[in-house]
N, C-alpha and C positions, 0 to 999 in steps of 0.2 A: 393592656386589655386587648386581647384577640379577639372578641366580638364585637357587634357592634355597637355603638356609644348609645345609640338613640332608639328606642323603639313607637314605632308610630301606634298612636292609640285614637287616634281621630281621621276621618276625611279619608277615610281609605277608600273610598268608589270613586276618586279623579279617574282619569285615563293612565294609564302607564305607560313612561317612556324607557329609553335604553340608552343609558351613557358608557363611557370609557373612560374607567379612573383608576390612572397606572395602569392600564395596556388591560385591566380586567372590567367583562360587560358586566354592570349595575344596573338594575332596575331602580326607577325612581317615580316621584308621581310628579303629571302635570301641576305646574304651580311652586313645587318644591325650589327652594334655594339651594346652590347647590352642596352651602351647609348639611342642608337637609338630606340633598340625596346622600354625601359621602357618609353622614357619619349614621343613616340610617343600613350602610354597608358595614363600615368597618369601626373599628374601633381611636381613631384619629384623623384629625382635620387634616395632617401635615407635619413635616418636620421642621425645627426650628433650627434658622439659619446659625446661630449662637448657641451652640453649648448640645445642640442633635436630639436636643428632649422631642416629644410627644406633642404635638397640639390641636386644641380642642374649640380653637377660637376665645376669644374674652369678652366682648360688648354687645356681638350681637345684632347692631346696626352701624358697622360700618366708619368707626372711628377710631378704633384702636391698632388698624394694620398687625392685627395676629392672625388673618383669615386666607392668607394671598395664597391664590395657586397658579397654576401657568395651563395654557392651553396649548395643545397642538403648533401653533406659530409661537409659541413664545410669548404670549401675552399676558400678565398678570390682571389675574380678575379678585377682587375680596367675595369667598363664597360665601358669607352670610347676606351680601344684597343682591348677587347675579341669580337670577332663574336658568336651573338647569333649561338645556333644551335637549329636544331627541338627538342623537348622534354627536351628542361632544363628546371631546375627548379631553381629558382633565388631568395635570400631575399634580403632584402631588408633595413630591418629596419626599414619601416615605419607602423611596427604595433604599434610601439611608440607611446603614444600622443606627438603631435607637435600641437603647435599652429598654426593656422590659421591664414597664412601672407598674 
């Protein structure tokens, strides 16, 4: 999927902020996890360490470790509980080649 996975249908008058995921600026909204902001951009959460598939996260809250991204220092965050903030900067792991599912 080249578009984006999620489409916002509620709450869209928060404030807008502006992150960096994989070196490209995404708008996202105040409040968003940053589940939300990525896959209200693109079409994947991340790529998977195991096998390079696509991922789209699984739980949802934070217990299953399908959600992990890395920050600017290297720090892994699970984006389905972290709250975007303005100015992050988020990978991803989808500079990977993945195939096209």
């Amino acid at each position: 999927m080249t578009g984006p996975r999620f489409r916002r249908v509620g709450e869209t008058s928060r404030p807008a902020i502006r992150i960096t995921i994989d070196g490209e600026v995404c708008e996202a909204l105040a409040g968003d996890t940053l589940m939300t902001a990525i896959l209200t951009s693109r079409g994947r959460l991340r790529v998977a360490e195991f096998g390079g598939g696509p991922r789209a996260g699984f739980c949802l809250m934070g217990a299953c470790q399908d959600c992990w991204v890395r920050l600017e220092d290297g720090r892994r965050l699970r984006a389905c509980t972290t709250p975007a903030a303005n100015g992050m900067a988020i990978f991803t792991g989808a500079e990977e080649t993945v195939d096209a599912r």
